[in-house]
C-alpha positions as CSV (number, residue, x, y, z in Angstrom):
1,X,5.2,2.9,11.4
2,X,5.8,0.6,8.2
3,X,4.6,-2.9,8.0
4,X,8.2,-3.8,8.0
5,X,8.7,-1.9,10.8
6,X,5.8,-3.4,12.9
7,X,6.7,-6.9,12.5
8,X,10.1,-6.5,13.4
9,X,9.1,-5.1,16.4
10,X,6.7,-7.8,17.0
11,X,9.9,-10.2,16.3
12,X,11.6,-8.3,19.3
13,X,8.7,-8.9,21.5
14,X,7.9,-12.3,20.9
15,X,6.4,-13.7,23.8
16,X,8.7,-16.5,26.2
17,X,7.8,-19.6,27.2
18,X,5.8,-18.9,30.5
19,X,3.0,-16.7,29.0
20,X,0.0,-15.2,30.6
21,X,-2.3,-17.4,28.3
22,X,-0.2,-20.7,29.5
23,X,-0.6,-20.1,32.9
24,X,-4.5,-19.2,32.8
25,X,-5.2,-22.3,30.6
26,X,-2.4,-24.7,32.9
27,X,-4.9,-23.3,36.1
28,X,-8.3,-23.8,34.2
29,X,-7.7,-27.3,32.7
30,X,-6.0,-28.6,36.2
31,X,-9.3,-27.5,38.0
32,X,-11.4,-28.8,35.0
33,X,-9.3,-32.0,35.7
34,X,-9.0,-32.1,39.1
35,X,-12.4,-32.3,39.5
36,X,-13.0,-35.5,37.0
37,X,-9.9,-37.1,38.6
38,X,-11.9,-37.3,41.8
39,X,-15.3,-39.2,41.1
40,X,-14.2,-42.2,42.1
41,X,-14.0,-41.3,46.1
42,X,-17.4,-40.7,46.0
43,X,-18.4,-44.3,45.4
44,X,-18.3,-45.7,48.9
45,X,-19.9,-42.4,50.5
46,X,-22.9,-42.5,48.0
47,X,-23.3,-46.4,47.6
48,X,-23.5,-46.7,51.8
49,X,-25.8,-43.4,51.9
50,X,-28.5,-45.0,49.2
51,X,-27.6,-48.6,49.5
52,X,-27.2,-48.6,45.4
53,X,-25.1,-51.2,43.8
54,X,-22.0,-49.9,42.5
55,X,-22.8,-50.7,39.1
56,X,-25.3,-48.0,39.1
57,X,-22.1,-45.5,40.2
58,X,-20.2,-46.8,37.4
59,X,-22.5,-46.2,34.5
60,X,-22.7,-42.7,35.6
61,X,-19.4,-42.2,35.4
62,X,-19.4,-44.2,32.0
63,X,-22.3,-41.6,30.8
64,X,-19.9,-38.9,31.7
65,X,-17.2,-40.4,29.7
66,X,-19.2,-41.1,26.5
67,X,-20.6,-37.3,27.1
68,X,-16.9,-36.1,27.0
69,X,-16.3,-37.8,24.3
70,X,-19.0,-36.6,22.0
71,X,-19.8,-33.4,22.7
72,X,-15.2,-32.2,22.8
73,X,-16.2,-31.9,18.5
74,X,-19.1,-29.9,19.1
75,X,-16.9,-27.7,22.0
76,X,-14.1,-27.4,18.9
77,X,-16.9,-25.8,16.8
78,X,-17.8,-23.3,19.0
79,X,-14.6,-22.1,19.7
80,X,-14.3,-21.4,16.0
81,X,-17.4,-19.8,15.6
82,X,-18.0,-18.0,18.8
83,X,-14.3,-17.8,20.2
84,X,-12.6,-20.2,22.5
85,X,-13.1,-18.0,26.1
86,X,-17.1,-17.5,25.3
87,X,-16.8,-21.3,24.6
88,X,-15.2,-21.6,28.1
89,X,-17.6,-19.6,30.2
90,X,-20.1,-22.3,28.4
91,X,-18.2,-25.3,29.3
92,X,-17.9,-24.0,33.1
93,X,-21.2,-23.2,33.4
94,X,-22.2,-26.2,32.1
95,X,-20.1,-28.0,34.2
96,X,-21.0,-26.0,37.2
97,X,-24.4,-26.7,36.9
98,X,-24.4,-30.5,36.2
99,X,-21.9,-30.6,39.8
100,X,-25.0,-28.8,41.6
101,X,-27.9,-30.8,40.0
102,X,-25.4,-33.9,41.6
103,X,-25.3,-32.5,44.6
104,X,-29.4,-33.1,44.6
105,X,-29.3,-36.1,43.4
106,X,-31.1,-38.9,45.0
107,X,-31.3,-42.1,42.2
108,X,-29.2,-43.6,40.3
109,X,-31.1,-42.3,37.4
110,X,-30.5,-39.0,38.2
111,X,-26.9,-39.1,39.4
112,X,-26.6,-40.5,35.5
113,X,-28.2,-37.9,33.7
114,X,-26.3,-35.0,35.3
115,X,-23.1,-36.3,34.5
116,X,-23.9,-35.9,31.2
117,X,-24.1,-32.0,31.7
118,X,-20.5,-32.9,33.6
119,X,-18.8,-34.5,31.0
120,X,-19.9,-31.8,28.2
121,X,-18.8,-29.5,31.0
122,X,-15.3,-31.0,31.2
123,X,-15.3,-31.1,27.1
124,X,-15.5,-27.2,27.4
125,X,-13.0,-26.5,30.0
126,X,-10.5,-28.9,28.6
127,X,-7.7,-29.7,26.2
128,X,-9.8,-29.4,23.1
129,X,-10.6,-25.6,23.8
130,X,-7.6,-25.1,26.1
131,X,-4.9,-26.3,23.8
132,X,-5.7,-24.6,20.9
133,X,-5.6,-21.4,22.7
134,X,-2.4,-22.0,24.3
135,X,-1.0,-23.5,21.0
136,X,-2.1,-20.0,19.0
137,X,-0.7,-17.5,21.3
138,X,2.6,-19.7,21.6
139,X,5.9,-18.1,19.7
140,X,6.8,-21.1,17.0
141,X,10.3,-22.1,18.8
142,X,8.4,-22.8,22.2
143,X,5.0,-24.1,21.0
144,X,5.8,-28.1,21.6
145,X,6.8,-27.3,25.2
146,X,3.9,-24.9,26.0
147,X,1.3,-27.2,24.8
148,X,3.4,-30.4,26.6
149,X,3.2,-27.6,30.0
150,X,-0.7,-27.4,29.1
151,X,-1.4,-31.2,29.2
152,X,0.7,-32.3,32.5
153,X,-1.4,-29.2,34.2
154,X,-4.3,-31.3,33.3
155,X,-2.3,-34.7,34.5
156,X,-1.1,-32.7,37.6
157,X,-5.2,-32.0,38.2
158,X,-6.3,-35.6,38.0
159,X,-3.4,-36.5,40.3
160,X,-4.2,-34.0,42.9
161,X,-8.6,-34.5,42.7
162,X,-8.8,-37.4,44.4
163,X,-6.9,-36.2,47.4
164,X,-8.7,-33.1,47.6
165,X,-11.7,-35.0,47.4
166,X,-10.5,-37.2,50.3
167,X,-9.5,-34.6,52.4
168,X,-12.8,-32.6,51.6
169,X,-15.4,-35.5,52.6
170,X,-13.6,-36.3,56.3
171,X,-15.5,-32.4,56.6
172,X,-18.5,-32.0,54.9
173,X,-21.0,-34.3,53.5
174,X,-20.3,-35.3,49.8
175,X,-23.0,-33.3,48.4
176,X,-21.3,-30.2,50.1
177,X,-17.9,-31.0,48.5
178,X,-19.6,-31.6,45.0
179,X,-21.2,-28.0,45.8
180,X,-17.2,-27.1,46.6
181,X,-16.0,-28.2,43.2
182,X,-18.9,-26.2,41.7
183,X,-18.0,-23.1,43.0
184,X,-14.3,-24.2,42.2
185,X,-15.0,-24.7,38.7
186,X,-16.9,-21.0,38.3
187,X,-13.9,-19.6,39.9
188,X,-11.3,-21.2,37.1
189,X,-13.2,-18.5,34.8
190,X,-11.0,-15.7,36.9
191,X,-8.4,-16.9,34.6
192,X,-10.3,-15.6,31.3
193,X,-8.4,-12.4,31.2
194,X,-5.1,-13.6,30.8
195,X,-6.4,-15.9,27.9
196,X,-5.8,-12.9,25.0
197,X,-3.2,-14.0,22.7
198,X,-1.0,-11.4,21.6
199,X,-1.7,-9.4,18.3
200,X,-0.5,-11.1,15.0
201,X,2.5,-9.4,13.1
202,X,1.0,-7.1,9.9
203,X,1.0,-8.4,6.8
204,X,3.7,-6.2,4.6
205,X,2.2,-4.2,1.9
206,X,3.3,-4.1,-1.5
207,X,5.9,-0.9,-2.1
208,X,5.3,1.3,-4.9
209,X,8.3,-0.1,-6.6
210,X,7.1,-3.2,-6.5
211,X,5.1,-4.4,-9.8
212,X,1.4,-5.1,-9.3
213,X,1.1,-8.8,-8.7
214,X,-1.4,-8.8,-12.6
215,X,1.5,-7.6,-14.0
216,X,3.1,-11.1,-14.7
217,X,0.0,-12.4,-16.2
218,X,0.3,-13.3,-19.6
219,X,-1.7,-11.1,-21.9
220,X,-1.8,-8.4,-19.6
């Protein structure tokens, strides 16, 4: 088949709007999101469990914030070099284990130092990783609307957290619903194998009638 031939073929199967990549990053970053979106419920449980000030609460969750913040650049970078799913098995394991070590935790010094491993977590299972794979595997025509899909998944997540949260704790003991989230977060990664963005059309190749591209040089 001729190079011509191959990327009009990939013009006839250019993929739609609802792609295989969308929906597996829409699931991951609503989970990643979801998940962040529900911190805040776990205030009152905590604070009454360990008598701390809610100050103490709130710094974690400002840690976890600033540790989003910094390390999303540092997620970017290893997308690039090591590829954007390896980057999110990181992220969720990362996230995964920072959920579990806060599951354990029993001072306010330690409830703030494993949200730092939460919010690097939620820096590698979110938009920075997740957009720009959604984004590449988009067709051109539909990319605005796949990416605007990919971030109200991520709203939709933050709305439906808290909630879930709330619904979780009237059963189990907050450490056993941050254990939940955990295993919630490791099961987003089911989604990697619909994360392959399709194969780029082939560059065409220069035909034999075609003059070599030094032969318009002057002095050649």
């Amino acid at each position: 088949m001729t190079a011509s031939a191959s990327a009009s073929a990939y013009g006839q199967a250019r993929p739609g709007l609802f792609t295989p990549v969308l929906i597996g990053g829409a699931v991951i970053v609503m989970l990643s999101f979801a998940v962040r979106g529900s911190f805040g419920v776990f205030q009152i449980p905590i604070g009454t469990e360990f008598a701390w000030p809610r100050a103490e609460f709130s710094m974690a969750i400002a840690i976890q914030n600033l540790a989003w913040g910094v390390s999303q650049p540092a997620f970017a970078a290893l997308g690039e070099r090591f590829g954007n799913r390896r980057t999110i098995v990181l992220g969720a394991l990362v996230y995964a284990l920072g959920l579990v070590f806060l599951a354990s935790s029993t001072t306010p010094g330690q409830m703030q130092l494993w949200n730092i491993l939460i919010g690097c977590g939620i820096a590698g299972t979110g938009f920075g990783v997740i957009l720009g794979i959604v984004g590449r595997a988009a067709a051109p025509e539909h990319r605005s609307m796949t990416l605007g899909i990919a971030t109200a998944a991520g709203s939709a997540g933050q709305v439906i957290g808290a909630p879930l949260a709330q619904f979780l704790l009237q059963h189990m003991h907050w450490s056993g619903v941050f254990l939940t989230f955990a295993a919630m977060v490791l099961g987003s990664l089911a989604m990697l194998p619909l994360l392959r963005a399709p194969a780029a059309p082939p560059s065409p190749r220069p035909t034999s009638s075609s003059p070599p591209p030094w032969s318009s040089v002057p002095g050649r």
